[in-house]
N, C-alpha and C positions, 0 to 999 in steps of 0.2 A: 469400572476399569477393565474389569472382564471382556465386556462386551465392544467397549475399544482397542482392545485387544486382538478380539476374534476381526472383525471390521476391518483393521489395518492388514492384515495376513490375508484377507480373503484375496486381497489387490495383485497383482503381479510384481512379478523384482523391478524392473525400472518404474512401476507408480510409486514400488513403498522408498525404493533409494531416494527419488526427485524428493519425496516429500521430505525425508532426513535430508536432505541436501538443502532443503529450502529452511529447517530448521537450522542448519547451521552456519546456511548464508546469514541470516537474522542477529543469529548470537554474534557471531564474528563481526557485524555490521553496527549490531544497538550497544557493542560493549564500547566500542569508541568512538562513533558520531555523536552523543550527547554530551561529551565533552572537550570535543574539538575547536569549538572558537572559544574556549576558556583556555585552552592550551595557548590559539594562536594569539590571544589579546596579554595572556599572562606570559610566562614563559620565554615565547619569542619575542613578545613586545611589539607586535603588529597593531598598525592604527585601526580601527574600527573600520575604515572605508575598506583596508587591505581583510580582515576579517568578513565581511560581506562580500567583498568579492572574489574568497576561495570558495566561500556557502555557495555563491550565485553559479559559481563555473562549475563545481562539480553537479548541481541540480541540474543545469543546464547539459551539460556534457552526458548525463543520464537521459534526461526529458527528451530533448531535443532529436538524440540520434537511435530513441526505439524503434523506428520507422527503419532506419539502414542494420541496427543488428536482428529483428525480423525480417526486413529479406534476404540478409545473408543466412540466416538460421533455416529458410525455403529451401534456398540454392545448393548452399554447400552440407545441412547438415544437422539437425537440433544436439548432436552430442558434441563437435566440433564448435560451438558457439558457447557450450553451457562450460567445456572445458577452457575456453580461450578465457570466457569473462572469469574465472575463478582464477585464473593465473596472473591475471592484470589488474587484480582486486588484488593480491598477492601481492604483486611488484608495486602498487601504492601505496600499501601499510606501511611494506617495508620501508617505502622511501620517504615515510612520514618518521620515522624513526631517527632518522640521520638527516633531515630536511632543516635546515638554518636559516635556508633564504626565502625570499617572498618568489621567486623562478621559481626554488626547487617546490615548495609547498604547493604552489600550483598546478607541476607537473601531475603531483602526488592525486592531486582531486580531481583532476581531468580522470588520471586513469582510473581512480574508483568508481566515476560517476559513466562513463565509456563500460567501464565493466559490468554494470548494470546492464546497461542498456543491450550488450552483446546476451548477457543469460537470461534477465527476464523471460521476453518474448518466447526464448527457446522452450525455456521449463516448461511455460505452460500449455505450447502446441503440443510438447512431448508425452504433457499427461493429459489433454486430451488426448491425442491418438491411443495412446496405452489402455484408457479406458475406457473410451469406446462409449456404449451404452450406458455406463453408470460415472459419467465425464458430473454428474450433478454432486454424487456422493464422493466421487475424488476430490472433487473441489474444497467441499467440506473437509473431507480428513485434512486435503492441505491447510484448511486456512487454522486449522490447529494447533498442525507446526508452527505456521508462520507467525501465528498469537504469540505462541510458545516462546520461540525464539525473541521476539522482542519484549517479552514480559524479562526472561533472564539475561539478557544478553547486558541490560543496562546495570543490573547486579553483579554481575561478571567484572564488566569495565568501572566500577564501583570499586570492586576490592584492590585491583589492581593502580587506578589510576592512586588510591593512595601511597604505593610504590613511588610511580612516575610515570607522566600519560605515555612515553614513550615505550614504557613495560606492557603497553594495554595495545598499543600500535604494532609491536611482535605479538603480542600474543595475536592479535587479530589476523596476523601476518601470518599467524601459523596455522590457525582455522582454516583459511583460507588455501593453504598450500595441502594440507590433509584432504580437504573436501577435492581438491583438484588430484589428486593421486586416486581416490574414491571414484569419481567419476571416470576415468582413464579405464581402470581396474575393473567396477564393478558395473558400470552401467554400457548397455547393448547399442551399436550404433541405430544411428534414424535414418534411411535412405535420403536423401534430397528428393523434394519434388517432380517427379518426370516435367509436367506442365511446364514447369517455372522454365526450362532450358529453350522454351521455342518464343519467347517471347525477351523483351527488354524489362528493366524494372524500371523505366519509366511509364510503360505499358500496363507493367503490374500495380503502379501506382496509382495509374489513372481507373484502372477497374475497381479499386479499392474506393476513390473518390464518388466513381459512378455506382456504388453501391448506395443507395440512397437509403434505405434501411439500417443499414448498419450506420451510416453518418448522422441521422436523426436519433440513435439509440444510443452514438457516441457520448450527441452535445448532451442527450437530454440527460445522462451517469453523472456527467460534470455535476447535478447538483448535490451527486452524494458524494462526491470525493470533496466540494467544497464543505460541506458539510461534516461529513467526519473526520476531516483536517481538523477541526474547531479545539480534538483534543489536544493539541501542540499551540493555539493561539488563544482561541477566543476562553477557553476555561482554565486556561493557566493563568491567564491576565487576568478573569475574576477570581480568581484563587487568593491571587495577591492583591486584589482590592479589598479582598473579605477579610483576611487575615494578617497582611501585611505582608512584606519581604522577608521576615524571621522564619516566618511559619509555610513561606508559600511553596518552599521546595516538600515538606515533607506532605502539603495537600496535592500538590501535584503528582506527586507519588501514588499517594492512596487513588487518585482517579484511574492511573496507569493501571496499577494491579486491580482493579475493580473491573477495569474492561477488558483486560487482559484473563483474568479468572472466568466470566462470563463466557471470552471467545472461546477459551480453549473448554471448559465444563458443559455450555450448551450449545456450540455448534451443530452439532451431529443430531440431538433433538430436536433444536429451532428447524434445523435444514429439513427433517423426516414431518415434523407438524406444518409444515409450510406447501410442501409439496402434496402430501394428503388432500392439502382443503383446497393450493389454488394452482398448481401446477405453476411453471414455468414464469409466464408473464406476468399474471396478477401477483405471485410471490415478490415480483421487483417494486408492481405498485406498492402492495401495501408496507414491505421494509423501505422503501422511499419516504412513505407515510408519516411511518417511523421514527425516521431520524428527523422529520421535517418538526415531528412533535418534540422531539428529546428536550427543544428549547423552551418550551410551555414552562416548564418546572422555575424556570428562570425570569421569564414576564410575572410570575405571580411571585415570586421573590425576589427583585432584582437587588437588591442592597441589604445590608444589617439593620438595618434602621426598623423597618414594615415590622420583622416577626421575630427579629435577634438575629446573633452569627453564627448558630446553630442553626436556627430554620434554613438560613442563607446557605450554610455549607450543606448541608442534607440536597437542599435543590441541586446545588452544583453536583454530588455525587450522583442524583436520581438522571441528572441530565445524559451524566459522562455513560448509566447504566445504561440510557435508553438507546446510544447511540451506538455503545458495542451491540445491543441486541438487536440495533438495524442494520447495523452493518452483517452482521453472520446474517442475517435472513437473506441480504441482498447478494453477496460475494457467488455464494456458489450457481446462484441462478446467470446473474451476469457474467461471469466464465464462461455457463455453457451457452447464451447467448451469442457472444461474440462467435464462437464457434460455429454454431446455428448459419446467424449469418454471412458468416464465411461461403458457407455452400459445403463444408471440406476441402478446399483448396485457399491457399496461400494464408494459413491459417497462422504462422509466427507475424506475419507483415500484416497482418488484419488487429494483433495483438501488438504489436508497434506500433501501427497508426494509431488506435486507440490509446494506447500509453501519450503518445504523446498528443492527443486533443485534451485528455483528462491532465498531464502536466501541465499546458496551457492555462484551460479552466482553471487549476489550483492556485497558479501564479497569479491572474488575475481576482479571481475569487479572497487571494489571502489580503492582497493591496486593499480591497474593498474593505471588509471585512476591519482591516488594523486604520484602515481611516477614518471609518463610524465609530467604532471602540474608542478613539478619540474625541471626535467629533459629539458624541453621547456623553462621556465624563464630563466633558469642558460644559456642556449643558445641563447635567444632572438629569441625565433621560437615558440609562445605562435600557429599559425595555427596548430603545429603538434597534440596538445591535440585534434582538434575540429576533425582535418581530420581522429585520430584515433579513433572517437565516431561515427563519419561517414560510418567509414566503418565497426566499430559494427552493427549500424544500418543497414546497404544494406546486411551485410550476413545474419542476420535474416529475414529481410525482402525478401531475395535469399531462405531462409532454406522453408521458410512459403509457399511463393510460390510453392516451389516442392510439399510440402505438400498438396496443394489445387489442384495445378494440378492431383494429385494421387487418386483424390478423397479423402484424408486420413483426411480430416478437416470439413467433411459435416455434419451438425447437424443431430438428428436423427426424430425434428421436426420439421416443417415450420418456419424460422424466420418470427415473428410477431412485428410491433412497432407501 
């Protein structure tokens, strides 16, 4: 703790606020999204199709427009973007609170999922720049917080939604409005880009496309966002085949805090032994590697039946562990990649495209994914789901490697941890 301690302090004021601020975008974020379409299906009385398509719009209205709140975060400002989305994250809570109609609920989701998309981007050009040289180890302490935050944030909106999810809707409302006074207050502005003003952003756009290294390094991530998605579809759904619907919320639980414990306890080790042995690029092969394996546990146990529902559950936890511990290998390397090959220039709009190829991938990745998980039960062949996330995983982890062997993945400063 000590030594997490000294680490976070060593950072400058706008690396350590971004990161608290990324913590508490999290909390504010995971205490009422895991309960929102129970709100809209119960409560309001929303049809299922109308339930799917507040999820879809607000995903979309995040995914979709990373791309425009990165170049506006170039142009006008990384501090001017991280405060806009925190107030518009704000003004959605809020309006989730007093929302009755299927407009107004919409409205509501549009702007939380807009709101994303305006701060993402910014945050993390702002803490690359801020860190400069040790963008590897920033990354890490972020992805701490951001563990953090979604490890509490769903206990948070826990306590409360037994209130009323509308109590969880202000509260979150209020997170939100704090963190956005915080940022105002405490954190330093970011000039705009000089570059960016002599050109168009459809210009900027197209230099983004003509980056052919960084487009190659986009698609080939997809298969770890595909991938470590799994803990929200593919290992809840076997969660509740091994134990049933009684039992499945509190296994799905246990997986959450399992990878959540993992991110935020060995980050900062995984990230410091990974850069030791393989610096930068091979660090992404082999946490690719990683997660590609996490589903083995699962081929060799696929049902109760083989070894009992003990063995079965033990594999689904060893899975859900492998997968946190490939994802912290992978995060802070690929941060400073993106960066890398940015060049240092138009580095929020490089972090928006890429948000949204990886939003993309996930969208089409989950359809896959929930139609073999079908397709597999109705056959009694549940191996096929795992072997075909398996070998998601090995072509990306194939793709990366080309990639590194090319040189095409080499940061442009010394990896530091």
């Amino acid at each position: 703790m000590r030594s997490f301690v000294s680490r976070f302090a060593s950072f400058d004021g706008p690396s350590r606020m971004l990161m608290i601020n990324q913590f508490g975008i999290n909390i504010g974020f995971y205490m009422l999204m895991p309960y929102l379409a129970g709100y809209l299906a119960g409560p309001l009385g929303l049809a299922a199709w109308a339930v799917g398509l507040v999820l879809g719009v607000r995903n979309f209205s995040q995914q979709g427009m990373f791309v425009l709140g990165g170049t506006l975060a170039d142009r006008l400002g990384y501090k001017p973007m991280i405060v806009a989305g925190c107030l518009l994250r704000t003004g959605g809570f809020a309006l989730l609170v007093v929302a009755q109609s299927l407009p107004a609920v919409l409205i509501a989701s549009a702007a939380t999922g807009f709101a994303g998309a305006l701060f993402n981007p910014a945050v993390r050009a702002y803490l690359a720049a801020d860190a400069a040289e040790r963008r590897v180890e920033a990354f890490a302490m972020f992805n701490i917080f951001y563990q953090a935050g979604i490890l509490l944030g769903p206990l948070v909106g826990l306590g409360l939604v037994a209130f009323d999810f509308r109590v969880t809707a202000l509260g979150a409302a209020v997170v939100f409005a704090v963190l956005t006074v915080a940022q105002l207050l405490a954190l330093p502005p970011h000039a705009a880009e000089p570059a960016t003003e002599k050109t168009s952003v459809l210009e900027d756009w197209r230099a983004i496309i003509a980056n052919r290294p960084f487009v190659l390094f986009a698609i080939a991530m997809i298969g770890s966002y595909v991938l470590s998605f799994q803990i929200y579809l593919a290992l809840p759904l076997q969660a509740g085949f091994l134990v049933g619907p009684q039992s499945q919320t509190t296994l799905v639980s246990a997986l959450f805090v399992v990878s959540g414990l993992i991110a935020v306890a060995g980050q900062l080790k995984i990230t410091r032994w990974f850069a030791d042995r393989w610096g930068s690029g091979h660090s992404l092969v082999v946490g690719m590697s990683i997660l590609a394996a996490s589903f083995v546990p699962l081929i060799v146990v696929p049902d109760a039946e083989r070894f009992g529902t003990a063995t079965a559950v033990a594999a689904l936890v060893v899975s859900a562990a492998l997968l946190a511990v490939g994802t912290a290998a992978t995060f802070p390397f690929e941060m400073n990649t993106v960066v890398s090959l940015a060049g240092g220039r138009l580095v929020a709009t490089h972090y928006g495209f890429y948000n949204t190829v990886i939003g993309v991938g996930i969208l089409a990745g989950n359809l896959a994914t929930g139609s073999i998980v079908g397709a597999a039960r109705h056959l009694g062949s549940g191996e096929l789901v795992w072997l075909g996330l398996i070998l998601i995983g090995a072509a990306a982890a194939f793709g990366l490697h080309r990639l590194d062997k090319r040189r095409m993945l080499e940061p442009a400063v010394a990896v530091e941890v």
